[in-house]
C-alpha positions in Angstrom: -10.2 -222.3 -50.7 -12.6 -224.1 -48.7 -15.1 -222.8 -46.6 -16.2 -225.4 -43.7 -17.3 -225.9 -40.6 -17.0 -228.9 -37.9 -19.0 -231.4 -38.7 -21.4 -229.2 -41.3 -23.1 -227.7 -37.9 -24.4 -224.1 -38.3 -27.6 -222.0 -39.0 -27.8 -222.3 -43.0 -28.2 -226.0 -44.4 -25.4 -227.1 -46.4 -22.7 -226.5 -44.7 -19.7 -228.5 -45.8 -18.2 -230.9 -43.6 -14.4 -229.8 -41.9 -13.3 -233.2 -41.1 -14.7 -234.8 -44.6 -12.9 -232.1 -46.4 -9.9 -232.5 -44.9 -9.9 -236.2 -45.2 -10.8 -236.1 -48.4 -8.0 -233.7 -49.6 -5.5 -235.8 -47.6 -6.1 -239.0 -47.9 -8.0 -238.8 -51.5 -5.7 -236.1 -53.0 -2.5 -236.4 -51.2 -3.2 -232.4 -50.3 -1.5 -232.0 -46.9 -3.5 -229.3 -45.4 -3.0 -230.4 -41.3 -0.1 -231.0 -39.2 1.5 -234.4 -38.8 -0.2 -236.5 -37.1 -3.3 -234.7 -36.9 -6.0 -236.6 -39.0 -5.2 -239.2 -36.5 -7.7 -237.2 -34.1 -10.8 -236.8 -36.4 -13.0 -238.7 -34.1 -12.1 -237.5 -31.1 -12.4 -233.9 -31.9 -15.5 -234.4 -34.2 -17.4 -235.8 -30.7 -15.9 -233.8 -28.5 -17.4 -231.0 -30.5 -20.7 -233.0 -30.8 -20.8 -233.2 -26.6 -19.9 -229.7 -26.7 -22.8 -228.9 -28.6 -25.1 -231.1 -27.3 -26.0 -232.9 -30.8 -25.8 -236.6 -30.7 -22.7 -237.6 -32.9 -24.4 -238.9 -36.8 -23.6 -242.4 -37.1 -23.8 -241.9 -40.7 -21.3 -239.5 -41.2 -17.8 -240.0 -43.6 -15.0 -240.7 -41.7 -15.8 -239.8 -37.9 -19.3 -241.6 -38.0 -19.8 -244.8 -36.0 -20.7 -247.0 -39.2 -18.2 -245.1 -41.2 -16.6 -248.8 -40.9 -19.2 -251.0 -39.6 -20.0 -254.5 -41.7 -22.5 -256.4 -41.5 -23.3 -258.7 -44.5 -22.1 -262.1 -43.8 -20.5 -261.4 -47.6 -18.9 -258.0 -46.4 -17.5 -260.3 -43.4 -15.8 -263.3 -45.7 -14.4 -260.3 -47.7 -12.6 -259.2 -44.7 -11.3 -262.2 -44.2 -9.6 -262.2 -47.0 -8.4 -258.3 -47.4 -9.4 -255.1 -45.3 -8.9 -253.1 -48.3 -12.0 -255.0 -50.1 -14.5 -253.1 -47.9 -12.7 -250.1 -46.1 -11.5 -247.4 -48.4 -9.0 -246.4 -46.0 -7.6 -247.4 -42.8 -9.7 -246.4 -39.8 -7.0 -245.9 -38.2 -5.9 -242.9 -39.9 -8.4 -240.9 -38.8 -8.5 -242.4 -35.5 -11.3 -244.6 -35.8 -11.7 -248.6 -35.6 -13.2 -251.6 -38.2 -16.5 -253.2 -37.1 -18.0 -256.0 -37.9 -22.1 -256.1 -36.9 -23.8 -259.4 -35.6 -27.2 -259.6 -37.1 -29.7 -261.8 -38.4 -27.7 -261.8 -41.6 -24.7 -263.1 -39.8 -23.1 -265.7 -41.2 -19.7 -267.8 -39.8 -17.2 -265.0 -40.8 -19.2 -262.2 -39.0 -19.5 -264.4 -35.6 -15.6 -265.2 -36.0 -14.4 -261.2 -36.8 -16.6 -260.2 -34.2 -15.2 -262.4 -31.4 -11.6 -261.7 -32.1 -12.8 -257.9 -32.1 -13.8 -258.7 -28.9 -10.8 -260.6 -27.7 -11.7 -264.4 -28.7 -10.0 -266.6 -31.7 -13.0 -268.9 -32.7 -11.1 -269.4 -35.8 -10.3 -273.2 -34.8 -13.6 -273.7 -33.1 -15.8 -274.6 -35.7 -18.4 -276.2 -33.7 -18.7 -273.4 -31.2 -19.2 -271.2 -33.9 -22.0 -272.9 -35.2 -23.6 -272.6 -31.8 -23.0 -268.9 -31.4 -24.4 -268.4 -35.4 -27.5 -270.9 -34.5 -28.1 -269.0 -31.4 -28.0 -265.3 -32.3 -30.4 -266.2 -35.4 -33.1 -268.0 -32.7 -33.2 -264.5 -30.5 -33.0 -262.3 -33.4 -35.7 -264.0 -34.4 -37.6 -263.1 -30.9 -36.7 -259.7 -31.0 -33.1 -259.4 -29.8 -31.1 -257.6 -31.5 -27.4 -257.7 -30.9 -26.5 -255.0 -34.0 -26.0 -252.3 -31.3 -25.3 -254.3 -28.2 -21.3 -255.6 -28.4 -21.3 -256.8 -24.8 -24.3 -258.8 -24.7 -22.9 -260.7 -27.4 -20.1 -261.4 -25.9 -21.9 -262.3 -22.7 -23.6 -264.7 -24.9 -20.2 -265.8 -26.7 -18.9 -266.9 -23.3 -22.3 -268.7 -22.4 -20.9 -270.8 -25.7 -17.8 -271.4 -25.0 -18.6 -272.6 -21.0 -22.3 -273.6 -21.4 -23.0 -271.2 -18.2 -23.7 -267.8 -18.7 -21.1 -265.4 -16.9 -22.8 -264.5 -13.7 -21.7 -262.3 -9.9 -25.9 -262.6 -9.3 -28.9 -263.3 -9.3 -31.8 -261.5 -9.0 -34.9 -263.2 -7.0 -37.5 -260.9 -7.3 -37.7 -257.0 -8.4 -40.8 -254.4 -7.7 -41.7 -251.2 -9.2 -44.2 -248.5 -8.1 -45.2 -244.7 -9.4 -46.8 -242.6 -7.0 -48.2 -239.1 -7.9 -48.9 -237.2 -4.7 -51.5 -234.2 -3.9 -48.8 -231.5 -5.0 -48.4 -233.3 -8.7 -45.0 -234.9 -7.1 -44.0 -237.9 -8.7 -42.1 -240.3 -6.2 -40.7 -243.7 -8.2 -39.5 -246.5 -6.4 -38.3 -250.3 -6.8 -37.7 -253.0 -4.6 -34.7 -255.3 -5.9 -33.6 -258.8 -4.3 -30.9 -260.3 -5.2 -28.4 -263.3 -4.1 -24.5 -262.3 -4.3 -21.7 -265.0 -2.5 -23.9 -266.7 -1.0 -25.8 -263.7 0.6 -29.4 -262.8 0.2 -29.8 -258.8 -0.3 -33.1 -256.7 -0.6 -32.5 -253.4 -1.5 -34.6 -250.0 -2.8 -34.2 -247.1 -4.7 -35.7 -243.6 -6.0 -35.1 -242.5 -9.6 -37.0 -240.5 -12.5 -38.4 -243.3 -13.6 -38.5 -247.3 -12.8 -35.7 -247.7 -14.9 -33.7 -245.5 -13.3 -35.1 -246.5 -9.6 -34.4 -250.7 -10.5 -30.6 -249.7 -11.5 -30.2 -247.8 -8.7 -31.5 -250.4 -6.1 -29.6 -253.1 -8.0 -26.1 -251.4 -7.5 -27.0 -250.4 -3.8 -27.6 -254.0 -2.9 -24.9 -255.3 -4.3 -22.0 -252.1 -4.0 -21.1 -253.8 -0.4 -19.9 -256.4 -2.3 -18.8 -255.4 -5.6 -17.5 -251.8 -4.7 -16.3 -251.0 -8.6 -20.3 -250.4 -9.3 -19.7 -247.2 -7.7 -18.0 -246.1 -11.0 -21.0 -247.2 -13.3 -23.0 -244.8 -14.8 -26.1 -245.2 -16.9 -25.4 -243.0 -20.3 -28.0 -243.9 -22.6 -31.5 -245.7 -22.6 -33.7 -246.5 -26.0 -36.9 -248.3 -26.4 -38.2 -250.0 -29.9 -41.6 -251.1 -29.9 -41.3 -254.2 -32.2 -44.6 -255.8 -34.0 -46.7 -258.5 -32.5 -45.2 -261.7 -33.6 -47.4 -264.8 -34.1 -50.2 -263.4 -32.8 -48.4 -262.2 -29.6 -48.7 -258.6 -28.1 -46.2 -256.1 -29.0 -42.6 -256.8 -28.3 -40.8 -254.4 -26.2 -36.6 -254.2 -27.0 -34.8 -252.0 -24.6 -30.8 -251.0 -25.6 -28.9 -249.7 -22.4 -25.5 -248.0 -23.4 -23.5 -247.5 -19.7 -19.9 -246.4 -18.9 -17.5 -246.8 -16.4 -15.7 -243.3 -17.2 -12.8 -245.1 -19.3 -15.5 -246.7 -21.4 -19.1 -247.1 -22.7 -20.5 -250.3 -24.0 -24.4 -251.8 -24.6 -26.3 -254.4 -23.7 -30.0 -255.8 -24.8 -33.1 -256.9 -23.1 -36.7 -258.0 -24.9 -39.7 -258.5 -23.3 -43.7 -257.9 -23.4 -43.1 -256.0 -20.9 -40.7 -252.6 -20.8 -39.4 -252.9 -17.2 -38.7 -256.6 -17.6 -36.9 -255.9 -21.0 -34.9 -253.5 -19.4 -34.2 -255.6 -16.2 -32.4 -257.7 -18.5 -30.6 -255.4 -20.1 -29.6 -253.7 -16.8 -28.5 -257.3 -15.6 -26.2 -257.4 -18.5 -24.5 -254.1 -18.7 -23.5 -254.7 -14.7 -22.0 -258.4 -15.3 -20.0 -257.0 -18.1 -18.9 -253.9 -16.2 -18.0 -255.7 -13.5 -16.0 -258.4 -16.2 -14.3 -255.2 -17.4 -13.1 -254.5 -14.1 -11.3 -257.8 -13.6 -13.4 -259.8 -11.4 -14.1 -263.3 -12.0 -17.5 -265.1 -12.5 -19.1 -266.7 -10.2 
C-alpha cells in the first residue's frame, strides 16, 4: 500500500512522489500497478498537473524532471557514444521523456556531436567543423554565454559553422527604449525598433510591461507584414543572471528567453553589460529560429 500524491505536492512535507513510485515499482520491481501503456505519459501528466497548479515543473525531479536525462560531461557524452545504458538507467522513453546531452564549457567533441544530431545534424564525419563549433562555444562561455539552457542558439550557432554566415531574415539598425512614470503613478514603456527585412527599411514601436516586453513587441510589428508566422510567437519565459565582473570589467548581464509557437517552446541567449542589449540579442535569436521552425529560408 502506498500512499502518494502527484508529484509529492501537498500541505505536509514529505509527501511521496506518484509518478516516482510508480516508476519505481514498474520499471525497478516489475510490479505492474498501471494500465498498458500508461507510464508512457508520466511527463505529460506530471506538467500538466504542474501548469494546473501553477508550480514551475522541478528539473530535478526522478523520472518526469527536465535533467532526469540530461549529460553534460564530455565523459558522460563519449559514454553515450558507445552505449545509452552506461548513463540512463532506463529508457526515457518509457516514461515519455527524451535523452539530452548539455553543451557547456565542459564540452568536449562527443557532446558537440550528440547534441547536433539531437538537433537534426550528423557532424559525425565533420571533424574539422566540429572543432570549430567546440573552439567556439568554449571562447563565449568564456564571456558569459551560456548555451546549457539555450538549445536553439546553439544551433543557430552550429549553422553559423557549417555556412560561415549566421542564419539571418533581418537586421536590426537601431532600437530605443524609454520608461515614463506619469502624475497618476502610471507607468507607460515604450521602444522604437528599426529594422531592414527584403530589402525594406521598417521603423516600428511598441508598449509593454516593461522594455523587454515593448522591444519584442515592436520587433514583431515591424516585421509581421513580412513574416506573418510571428503572429503565432509568444514570449513564455524571461530570466536574468547577473554574472561577476570579469577582468576588471563591470558586471556581465546574461538574459535566457524561452518562447513558443504553441506546438513548441525553445531558448535562446544574449550577454551584455547592459540588460536590454543582452536581451535584444536573445530576442533576435528566439525570432530567427521561430521563424526557421516555421519553414522559411534564410536570407
Amino acid at each position: 500500500h502506498a500512499q502518494c500524491t502527484a508529484n509529492g505536492y501537498g500541505e505536509r512535507t514529505g509527501n511521496a512522489d506518484l509518478f516516482s513510485v510508480a516508476a519505481n515499482l514498474q520499471l525497478k520491481m516489475g510490479i505492474d500497478v498501471l494500465p498498458e501503456g500508461s507510464l508512457r505519459e508520466t511527463v505529460h501528466v506530471s506538467h500538466a498537473i504542474a501548469e494546473i497548479a501553477n508550480i514551475a515543473p522541478n528539473s530535478h525531479q526522478p523520472y518526469a524532471g527536465s535533467s532526469s536525462f540530461a549529460h553534460k560531461a564530455g565523459l558522460h557524452a563519449s559514454a553515450l557514444k558507445v552505449n545509452v545504458e552506461l548513463y540512463n538507467h532506463i529508457d526515457p522513453a518509457q516514461v515519455g521523456h527524451v535523452q539530452r546531452v548539455l553543451v557547456t564549457e565542459m564540452a568536449g567533441r562527443a557532446s558537440v556531436e550528440l547534441k547536433a544530431e539531437e538537433l537534426g545534424h550528423d557532424l559525425s564525419q565533420k571533424p574539422e567543423l566540429v572543432t570549430r563549433v567546440v573552439n567556439k562555444v568554449k571562447e563565449l562561455e568564456s564571456e558569459g554565454w551560456s548555451f546549457e539552457a539555450a538549445d536553439a542558439s546553439f544551433e543557430l550557432l552550429v549553422h553559423e559553422e557549417m555556412s560561415g554566415k549566421r542564419p539571418s531574415f533581418f537586421t536590426i539598425n537601431h532600437w530605443v527604449t524609454s520608461v515614463e512614470r506619469a502624475a497618476d503613478q502610471s507607468i507607460t514603456t515604450k521602444a522604437e525598433v528599426t529594422v531592414t527585412a527584403k530589402g525594406q527599411e521598417i521603423t516600428c514601436s511598441g508598449e509593454g510591461n516593461g522594455p523587454v516586453n515593448a522591444f519584442d513587441n515592436a520587433l514583431r510589428t515591424g516585421l509581421i507584414s513580412l513574416y506573418p508566422e510571428l503572429s503565432s510567437l509568444e514570449l513564455t519565459d524571461y530570466k536574468v543572471r547577473i554574472l561577476e565582473g570579469r577582468l576588471g570589467t563591470g558586471a556581465i548581464t546574461r538574459v535566457l528567453v524561452e518562447t513558443s509557437d504553441g506546438n513548441g517552446e525553445w531558448n535562446t541567449v544574449g550577454v551584455h553589460e547592459n540588460v536590454i542589449a543582452a536581451s535584444a540579442m536573445a530576442l533576435e535569436d528566439a525570432v530567427t529560429f521561430g521563424l526557421m521552425r516555421q519553414g522559411r529560408k534564410p536570407e
